[in-house]
N, C-alpha and C positions, 0 to 999 in steps of 0.2 A: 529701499534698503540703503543704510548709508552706505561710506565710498568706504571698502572694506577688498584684503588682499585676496589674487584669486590662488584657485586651486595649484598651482606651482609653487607659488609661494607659501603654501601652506603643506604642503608634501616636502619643501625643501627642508623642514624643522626637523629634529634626531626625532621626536616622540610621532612628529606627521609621517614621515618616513616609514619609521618599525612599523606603525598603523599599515601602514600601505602593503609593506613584503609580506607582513602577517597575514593579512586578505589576500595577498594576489599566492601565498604557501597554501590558502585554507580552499582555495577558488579551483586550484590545482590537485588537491585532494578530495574535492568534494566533486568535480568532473569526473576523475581517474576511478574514484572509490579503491584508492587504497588502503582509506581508513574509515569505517563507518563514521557516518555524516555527527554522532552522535559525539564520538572521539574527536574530530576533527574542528568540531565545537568547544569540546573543554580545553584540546591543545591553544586553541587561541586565547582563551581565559589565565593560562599557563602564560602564554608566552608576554603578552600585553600587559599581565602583572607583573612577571620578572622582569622587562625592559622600563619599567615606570611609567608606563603611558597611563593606566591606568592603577589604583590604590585595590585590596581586593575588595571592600565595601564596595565601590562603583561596578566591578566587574561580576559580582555576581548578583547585581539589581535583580537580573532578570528572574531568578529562581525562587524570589520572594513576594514573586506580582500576583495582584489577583486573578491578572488572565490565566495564569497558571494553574493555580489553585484552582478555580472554574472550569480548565482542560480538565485535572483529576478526575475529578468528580463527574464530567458527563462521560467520561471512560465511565465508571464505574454504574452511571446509571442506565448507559444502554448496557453494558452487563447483565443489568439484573431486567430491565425491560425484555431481552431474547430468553434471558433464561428460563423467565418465568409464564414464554408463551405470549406474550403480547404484542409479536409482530404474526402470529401463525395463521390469524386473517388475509394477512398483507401476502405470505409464502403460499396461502392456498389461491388466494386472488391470481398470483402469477403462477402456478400448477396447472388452471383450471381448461377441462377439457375444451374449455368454449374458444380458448385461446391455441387457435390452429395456426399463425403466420408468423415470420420477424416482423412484417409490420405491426400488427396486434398487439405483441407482446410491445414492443418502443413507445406504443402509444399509452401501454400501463403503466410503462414504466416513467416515461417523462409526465402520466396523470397523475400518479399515485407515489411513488417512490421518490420525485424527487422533490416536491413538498415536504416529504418526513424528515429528507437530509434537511430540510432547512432549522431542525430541533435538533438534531443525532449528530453526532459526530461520523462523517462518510465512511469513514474503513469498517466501521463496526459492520455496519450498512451491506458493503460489499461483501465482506467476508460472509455473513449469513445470505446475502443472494445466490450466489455464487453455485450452491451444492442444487438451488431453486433451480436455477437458468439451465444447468448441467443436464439435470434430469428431463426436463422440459425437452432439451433439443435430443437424447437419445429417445421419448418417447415418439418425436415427432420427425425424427430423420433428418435434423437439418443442423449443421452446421456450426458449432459454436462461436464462430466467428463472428454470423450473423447478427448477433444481440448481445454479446461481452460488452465489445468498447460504447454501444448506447446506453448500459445499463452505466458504465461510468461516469458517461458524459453527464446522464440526466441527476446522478448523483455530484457530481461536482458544481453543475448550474444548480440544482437545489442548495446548494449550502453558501448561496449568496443571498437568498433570501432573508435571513438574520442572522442577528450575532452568535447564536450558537452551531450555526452552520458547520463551521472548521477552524482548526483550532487557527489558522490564518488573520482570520476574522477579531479571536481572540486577543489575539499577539497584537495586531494594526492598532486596537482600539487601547492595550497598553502602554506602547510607542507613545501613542499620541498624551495619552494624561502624563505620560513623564517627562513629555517634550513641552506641557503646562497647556492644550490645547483640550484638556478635558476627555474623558475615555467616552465610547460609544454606547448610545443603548442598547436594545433587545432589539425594537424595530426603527433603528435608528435610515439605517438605507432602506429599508423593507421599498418604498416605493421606487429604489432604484433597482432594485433586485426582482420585483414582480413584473419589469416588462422585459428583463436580461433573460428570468425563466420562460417566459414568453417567445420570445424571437428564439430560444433553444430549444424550445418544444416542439416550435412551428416544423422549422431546418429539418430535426432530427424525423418528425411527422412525415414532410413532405418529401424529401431524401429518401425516408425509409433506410431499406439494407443494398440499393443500390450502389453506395462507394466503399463499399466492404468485400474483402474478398471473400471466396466462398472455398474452403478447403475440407468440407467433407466430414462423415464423421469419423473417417480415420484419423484428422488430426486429434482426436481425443486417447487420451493413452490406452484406455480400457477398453476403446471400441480397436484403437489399432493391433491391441494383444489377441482380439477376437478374430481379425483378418489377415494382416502381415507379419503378428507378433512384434516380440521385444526383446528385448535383451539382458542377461541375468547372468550369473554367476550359481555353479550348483558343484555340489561333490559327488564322487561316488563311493558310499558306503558299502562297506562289507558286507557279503551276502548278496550284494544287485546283481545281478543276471547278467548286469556288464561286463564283469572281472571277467578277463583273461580273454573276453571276445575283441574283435578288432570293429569300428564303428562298421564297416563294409556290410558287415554278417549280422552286426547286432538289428534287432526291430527299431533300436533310438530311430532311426532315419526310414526304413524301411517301413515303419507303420504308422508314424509320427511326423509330421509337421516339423521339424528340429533341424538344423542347421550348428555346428559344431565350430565355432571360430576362431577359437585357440583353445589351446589346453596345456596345464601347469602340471609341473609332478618334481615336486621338492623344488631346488632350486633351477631347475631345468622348462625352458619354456619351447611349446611347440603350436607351428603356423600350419597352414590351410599345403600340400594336403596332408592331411590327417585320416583318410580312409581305412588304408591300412596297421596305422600304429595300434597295438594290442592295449586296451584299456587295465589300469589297475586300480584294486582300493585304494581309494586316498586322493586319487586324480580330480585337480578341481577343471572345470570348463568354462568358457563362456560360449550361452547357448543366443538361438535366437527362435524363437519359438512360439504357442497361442498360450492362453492360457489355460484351457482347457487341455491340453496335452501335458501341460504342467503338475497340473493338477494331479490328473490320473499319473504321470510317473511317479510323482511324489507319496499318492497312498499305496502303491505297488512296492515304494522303497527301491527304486531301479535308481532313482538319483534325491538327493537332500539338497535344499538352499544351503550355496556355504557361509559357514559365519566371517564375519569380517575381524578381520586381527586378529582371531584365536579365540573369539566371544563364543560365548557357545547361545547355540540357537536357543527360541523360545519353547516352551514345552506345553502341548496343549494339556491343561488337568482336565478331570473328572468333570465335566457337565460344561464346559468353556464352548464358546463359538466362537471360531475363527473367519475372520473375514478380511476381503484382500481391497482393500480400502484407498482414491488418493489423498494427496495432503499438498497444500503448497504452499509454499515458502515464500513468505510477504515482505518487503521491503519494510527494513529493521527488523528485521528477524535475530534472536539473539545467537543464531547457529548457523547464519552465515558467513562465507570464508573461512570452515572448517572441514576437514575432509569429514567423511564418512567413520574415521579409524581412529582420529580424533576425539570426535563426539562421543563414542562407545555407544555407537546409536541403539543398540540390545539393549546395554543398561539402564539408558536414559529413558527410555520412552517403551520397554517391555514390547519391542515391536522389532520385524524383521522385513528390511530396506529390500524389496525387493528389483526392484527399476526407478530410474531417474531421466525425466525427461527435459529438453534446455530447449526453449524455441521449439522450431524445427527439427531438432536434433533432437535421438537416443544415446545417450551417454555407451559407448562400447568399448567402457575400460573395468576392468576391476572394481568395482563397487568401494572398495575401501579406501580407493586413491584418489574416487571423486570430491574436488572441493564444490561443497552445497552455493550456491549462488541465490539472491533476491530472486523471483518467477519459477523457481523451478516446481518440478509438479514429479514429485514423490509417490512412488506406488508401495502401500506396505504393506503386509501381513501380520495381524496381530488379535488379543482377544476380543469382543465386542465391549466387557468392562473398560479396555485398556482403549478403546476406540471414542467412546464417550467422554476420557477423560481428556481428551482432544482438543473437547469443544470448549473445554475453559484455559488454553494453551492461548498464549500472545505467537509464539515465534513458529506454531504449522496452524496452518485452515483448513478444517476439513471440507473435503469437496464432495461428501457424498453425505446426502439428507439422511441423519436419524429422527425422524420426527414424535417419536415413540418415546426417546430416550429424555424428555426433559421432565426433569423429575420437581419443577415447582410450576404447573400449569396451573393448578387450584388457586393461584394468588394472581393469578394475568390480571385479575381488575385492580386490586391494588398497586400492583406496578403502574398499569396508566393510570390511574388515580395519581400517584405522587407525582410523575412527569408529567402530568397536566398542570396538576398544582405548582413544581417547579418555575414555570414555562408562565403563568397566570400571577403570582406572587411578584414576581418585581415589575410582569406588566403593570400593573395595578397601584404600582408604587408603594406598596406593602412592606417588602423586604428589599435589602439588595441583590443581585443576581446572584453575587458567588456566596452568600449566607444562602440564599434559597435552595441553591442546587446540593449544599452541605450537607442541610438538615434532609434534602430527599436522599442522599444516601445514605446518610445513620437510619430512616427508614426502611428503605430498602433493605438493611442488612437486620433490625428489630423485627420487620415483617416476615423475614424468611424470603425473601424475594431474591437474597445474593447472600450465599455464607463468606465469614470473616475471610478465609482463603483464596475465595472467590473475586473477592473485592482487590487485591492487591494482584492479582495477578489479570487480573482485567485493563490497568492501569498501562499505558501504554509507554514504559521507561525510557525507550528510546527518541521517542517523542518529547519526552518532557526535559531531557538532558538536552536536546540538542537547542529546543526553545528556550529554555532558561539560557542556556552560553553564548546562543548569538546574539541576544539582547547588548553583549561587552563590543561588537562593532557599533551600532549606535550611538552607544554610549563614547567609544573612542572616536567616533568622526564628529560628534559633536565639541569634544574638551581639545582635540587639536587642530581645529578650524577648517575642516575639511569638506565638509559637508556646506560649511558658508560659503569657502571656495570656490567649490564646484559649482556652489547655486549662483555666485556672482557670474563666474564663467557663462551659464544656461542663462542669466539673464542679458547681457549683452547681447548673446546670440538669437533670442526670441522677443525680445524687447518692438513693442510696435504689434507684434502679433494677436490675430482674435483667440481671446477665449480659448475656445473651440478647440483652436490648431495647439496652442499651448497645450492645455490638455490630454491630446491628442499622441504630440510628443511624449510626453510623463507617460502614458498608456505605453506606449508603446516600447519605451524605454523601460519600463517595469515585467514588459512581456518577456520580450529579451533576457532579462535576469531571471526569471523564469524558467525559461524553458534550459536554461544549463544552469542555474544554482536548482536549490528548493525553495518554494514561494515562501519559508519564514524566512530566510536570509534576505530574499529581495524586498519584505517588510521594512527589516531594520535597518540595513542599508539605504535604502531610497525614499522613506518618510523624511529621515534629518533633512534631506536636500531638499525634497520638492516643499514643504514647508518655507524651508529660506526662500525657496524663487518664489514662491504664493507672495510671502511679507515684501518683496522685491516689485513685485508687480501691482501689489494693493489688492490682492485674490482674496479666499478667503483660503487659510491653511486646509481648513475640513474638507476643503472640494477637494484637494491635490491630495489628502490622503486617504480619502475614498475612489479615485484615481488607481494608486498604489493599489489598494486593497482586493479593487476587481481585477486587476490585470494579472494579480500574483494568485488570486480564485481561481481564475478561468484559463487552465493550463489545458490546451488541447492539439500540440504540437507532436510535442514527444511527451512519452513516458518518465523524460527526468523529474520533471516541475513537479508531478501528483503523484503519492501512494496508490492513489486509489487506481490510474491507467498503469501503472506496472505490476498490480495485482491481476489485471484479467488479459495480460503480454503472455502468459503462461498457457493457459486455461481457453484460450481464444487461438492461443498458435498463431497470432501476428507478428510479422515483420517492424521494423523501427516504423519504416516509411507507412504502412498503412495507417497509423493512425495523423500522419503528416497529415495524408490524401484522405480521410473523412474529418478531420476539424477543421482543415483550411479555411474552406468555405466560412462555418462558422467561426472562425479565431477574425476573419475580416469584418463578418457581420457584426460584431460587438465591439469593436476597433472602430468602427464607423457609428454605432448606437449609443454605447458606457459613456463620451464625453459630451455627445450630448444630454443626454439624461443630466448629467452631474451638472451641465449647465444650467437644465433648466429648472435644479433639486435648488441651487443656490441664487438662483436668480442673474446669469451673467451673461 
C-alpha cells in the first residue's frame, strides 16, 4: 500500500467528519431502536446528501444493485414455494411421531433444514417452522425453549452455504463488484460453508438441549392461559348477571378461576380491594384468568372482550369460525412501535387482541396503551377466513399450523420444479442469477403458484430499504478516505503477522459489529477496510471479504445481529443471556476454524 494518510487525518476533513457523526448518529439509533433500522438507513442517505459528502446518484447506488433485485425475488419465490405446499414434506418430517426428543428433532433440523436455508432465504424458513416446532413440543410436553434457538442456529449456519443463503450474502458479494473486485458466485464459498455447517451440526448434535434452559410449558401463552391464565381486558354488558352484584357474591370468583385487578367506570379507576364495590353496566376490568372460563363467560354474556378506543368488536356471521389463535411479531414488522389504539387493530386486521405476551412478561396494562414491540407474541381472536389471511402478512407470523388452509398444494411440483431450475440455470452458466431467479417468479405467478397480491406482499420492504441505504456508508468511506485510513492504521499495527492471526482479527472485528449493528451494516462498512489492509499486506482482497462475510452470517451472541434469533426470543421465552450461554461455545469454534478455511480456500 503506498505511503497514504491514516485515519485521523482523514476524519479531520469537513466531508471525513459528517461521514463519521452520521455513523456514529446512525450506530446510536440503530442500538437504542429509536428508529426502525429501515428509517435510520434513509435518514443517513438524507443527511450525507444534504452535507455534500455524497452526490444522490452515489448514495442511492445501493437500491439499483443486482443483489437487491435477486433479494426480491427469492422473497417472492419462497412465497410461492410455502404457498403452494412444497416444504409440507419438510413440516411433516419435523411433526412426525417418530420424532420423541429435543435431541431428535436438532438432529433434523441441523440434517435437513439447514441445507434448504442454504437456497431460501432464512426468515421465510423460520416463520413457517415456527407453528411446526410449537405444536411438536405441546404434543410432546416439552418445552419450547428446548429446540427454538437450534432451529435458528442451524438455520443461520445453513445460509452460509451459498450465495442465496441470506440476503448478507447477497449485499457482501455486491460491495465487492462495486469495490471492482468482481461479485460472488452461487457456490462460490460453498466449500468454506460445508465444513462451517459441519463443525455447527456436530456442537448443536453433541451439546443437544443441555445449554438451554428448560422453562416448561407454561412458558407458552396458550398452555399458560390453560394453567395460570392471563391477562385481558373485558366489559360488562347489560343484562350480565354481574350488574348491581358486588364481586364477593357474584359466581366471577366463586366458581371461576378469575382474579379481578382493576376496574375502570367512566373516568374513575379502582385497585385491588375490590370485593366489595357493587359492579355496573359498562364497567371495564382487567381480569387474570384460564381460558376456558373465558370462554364460557363470554357465551353466557356475564362479560364481553372490550374494544379498544371505542372500536367496536368483531361480529361472528352466519357459518364463521372463530378461533383464538397466536401471531408474533417479527423484527421489521411494519406495526411495531405503535400502541394497540393506534393501529385500530379491529379494523386492520378483523381480529380482536386479546393478550400480549413480552419475554417473560404478561403485558397488565390496558390493551390499548400497549405499544407492540419486535418478539412479542399476540394472542387473537378472530374468523378462521380472517386467520388464513395471516399467512400472507409480512408484519404478524402465525404460530399456529393451518395445514388444511393452503389453497395452491395441486401446483407443489411446479413450484420445486422452478426453484430447482432457478438454483441449476446460473449454475450451469445458462443464465445470470438475478435473470434466473426473475423469470422463476413471473412463473410462479403464470403458474398459479403465488397470486399478483401475493407477490408484493411477500417482499420483505423493510429489508430492502434498509440494504439499499446502507450501501451510502461504503460508498462514503470510500470517497472520503476513511476506510484507507483505517486500513493504513490496521496495517501498521498487524504488519509482520501470519495469515491466520490477520484474518483472525478481521473475524473478529466483523463479529463485534455484529452482534450490535445488523450484519448488512457491518458488510458495508468493513469490506472498504479490510480490502485496503488485504492490498496493504499483498493478501488477496476475496479472502478478507469472505472474512467479513462469515463473521456478519454467523451471529450467535445476541439476538441484535439476526432476524431470524429474535424471532424465536418470543416463542422460546429466552432471556438476552441464554442465547450468550448456548452459542459461545460455537461463536469460538468457528472463530478458531472460518480463518483457517479461508486460508486454506486461498492458498496462504
Amino acid at each position: 500500500m503506498p505511503e497514504a494518510a491514516g485515519f485521523l487525518a482523514a476524519a479531520s476533513t469537513p466531508h471525513g467528519l459528517i461521514t463519521l457523526l452520521v455513523f456514529a448518529a446512525s450506530l446510536v439509533l440503530f442500538i437504542s431502536g429509536w428508529l426502525a433500522p429501515e428509517l435510520t438507513g434513509l435518514l443517513a442517505v438524507a443527511l450525507l446528501v444534504s452535507f455534500g459528502v455524497l452526490d444522490p446518484q452515489q448514495a442511492v447506488k445501493g437500491f439499483g444493485s443486482p443483489a437487491l433485485i435477486t433479494l426480491m425475488g427469492l422473497f417472492a419465490l419462497s412465497a410461492g414455494l410455502f404457498r403452494s405446499g412444497g416444504v409440507d414434506r419438510l413440516r411433516a418430517i419435523l411433526g412426525s411421531e417418530s420424532v420423541r426428543t429435543p435431541r431428535r428433532m436438532i438432529l433434523l433440523l441441523v440434517a435437513v433444514v439447514s441445507p434448504l436455508s442454504g437456497f431460501i432465504p432464512n426468515t421465510p424458513i423460520v416463520a413457517t417452522l415456527l407453528p411446526v416446532l410449537e405444536n411438536w413440543c405441546h404434543r410432546r410436553g416439552i418445552s419450547p425453549s428446548k429446540v427454538m434457538l437450534p432451529m435458528s442456529f442451524a438455520v443461520v449456519i445453513g445460509g452460509t452455504i451459498t450465495l442465496l443463503g441470506t440476503s448478507t450474502n447477497l449485499l457482501a458479494s455486491d460491495v465487492s463488484r462495486q469495490l471492482g473486485y468482481g461479485g460472488i458466485d452461487l457456490f462460490d464459498f460453498t466449500p468454506i460453508g460445508l465444513p462451517i455447517w459441519l463443525l455447527g451440526a456436530l456442537y448443536m448434535v453433541v451439546v443437544g438441549d443441555r445449554l438451554l434452559p428448560d422453562r416448561g410449558q407454561d412458558d407458552d401463552l396458550m398452555a399458560a392461559m390453560a394453567k395460570q391464565g392471563y391477562f385481558t381486558d373485558v366489559l360488562i354488558p347489560p343484562g350480565s348477571e354481574l350488574v348491581g352484584q358486588s364481586l364477593h357474591n357474584s359466581r366471577l370468583q366463586r366458581r371461576f378461576d378469575v382474579d379481578v385487578l382493576e376496574l375502570h367506570r367512566g373516568s374513575q379507576s379502582f385497585g385491588a380491594p375490590l370485593a366489595d364495590l357493587e359492579l355496573q353496566a359498562g364497567d371495564r376490568m382487567l381480569l387474570r384468568c384460564r381460558k376456558e372460563d373465558l370462554l364460557r363467560l363470554q357465551q353466557e354474556s356475564t362479560i364481553a372482550l372490550a374494544p379498544v378506543a371505542g372500536q367496536a368488536m368483531p361480529q361472528q356471521q352466519e357459518g364463521q369460525t372463530m378461533r383464538l389463535v397466536e401471531v408474533l411479531l417479527p423484527a421489521g414488522s411494519s406495526i411495531a412501535g405503535s400502541s394497540v389504539r393506534e393501529l385500530r387493530f379491529r379494523q386492520r386486521y378483523n381480529a380482536t387482541l386479546v393478550a400480549v405476551r413480552r419475554g417473560r412478561d404478561v403485558i397488565r396494562d390496558l390493551l390499548g396503551r400497549v405499544v407492540l414491540q419486535p418478539g412479542d407474541v399476540l394472542l387473537i381472536q378472530a374468523p378462521i377466513d380472517t386467520i388464513r389471511g395471516l399467512q400472507n402478512r409480512n408484519d404478524l407470523v402465525l404460530l399456529d399450523e393451518l395445514e388444511k388452509d393452503l389453497p395452491t398444494t395441486s401446483r407443489k411440483g411446479i413450484a420445486i420444479g422452478i426453484c430447482i431450475a432457478v438454483i441449476l440455470l446460473p449454475m450451469l452458466q445458462v443464465l445470470d442469477l438475478m435473470a434466473s431467479v426473475l423469470f422463476g417468479v413471473v412463473l410462479m405467478v403464470v403458474t398459479g403458484c403465488l397470486r399478483p397480491g401475493e407477490l408484493q406482499r411477500a417482499i420483505r420492504w423493510d429489508v430492502i430499504l434498509l440494504l439499499g441505504s446502507i450501501v451510502c456508508f461504503s460508498v462514503a468511506m470510500q470517497s472520503t478516505g476513511l476506510a484507507r485510513g483505517l486500513a493504513v492504521d490496521l496495517l501498521q499495527s498487524l504488519q509482520g503477522w501470519p495469515n491466520y492471526l490477520v484474518l483472525m482479527v478481521v473475524f473478529l472485528l466483523a463479529q463485534l459489529f455484529t452482534e450490535t449493528l445488523t450484519n448488512g451494516a457491518t458488510v458495508v462498512l468493513l469490506i472498504p477496510i479490510a480490502t485496503e489492509l488485504a492490498k496493504g499486506l499483498a493478501l488477496p482482497p476475496m479472502a478478507f471479504i469472505y472474512a467479513i462475510l462469515f463473521a456478519a452470517s454467523l451471529s450467535f451472541l445476541t439476538p441484535i445481529g439476526y432476524q431470524c434469533n429474535l424471532m424465536v426470543m418470543g416463542p422460546g421465552r429466552y432471556r438476552f443471556f441464554d442465547m450468550t450461554r448456548y452459542g459461545a461455545p460455537l461463536t469460538i469454534g468457528l472463530t478458531l476454524l472460518t480463518p483457517w478455511l479461508i486460508c486454506r480456500h486461498f492458498g496462504l
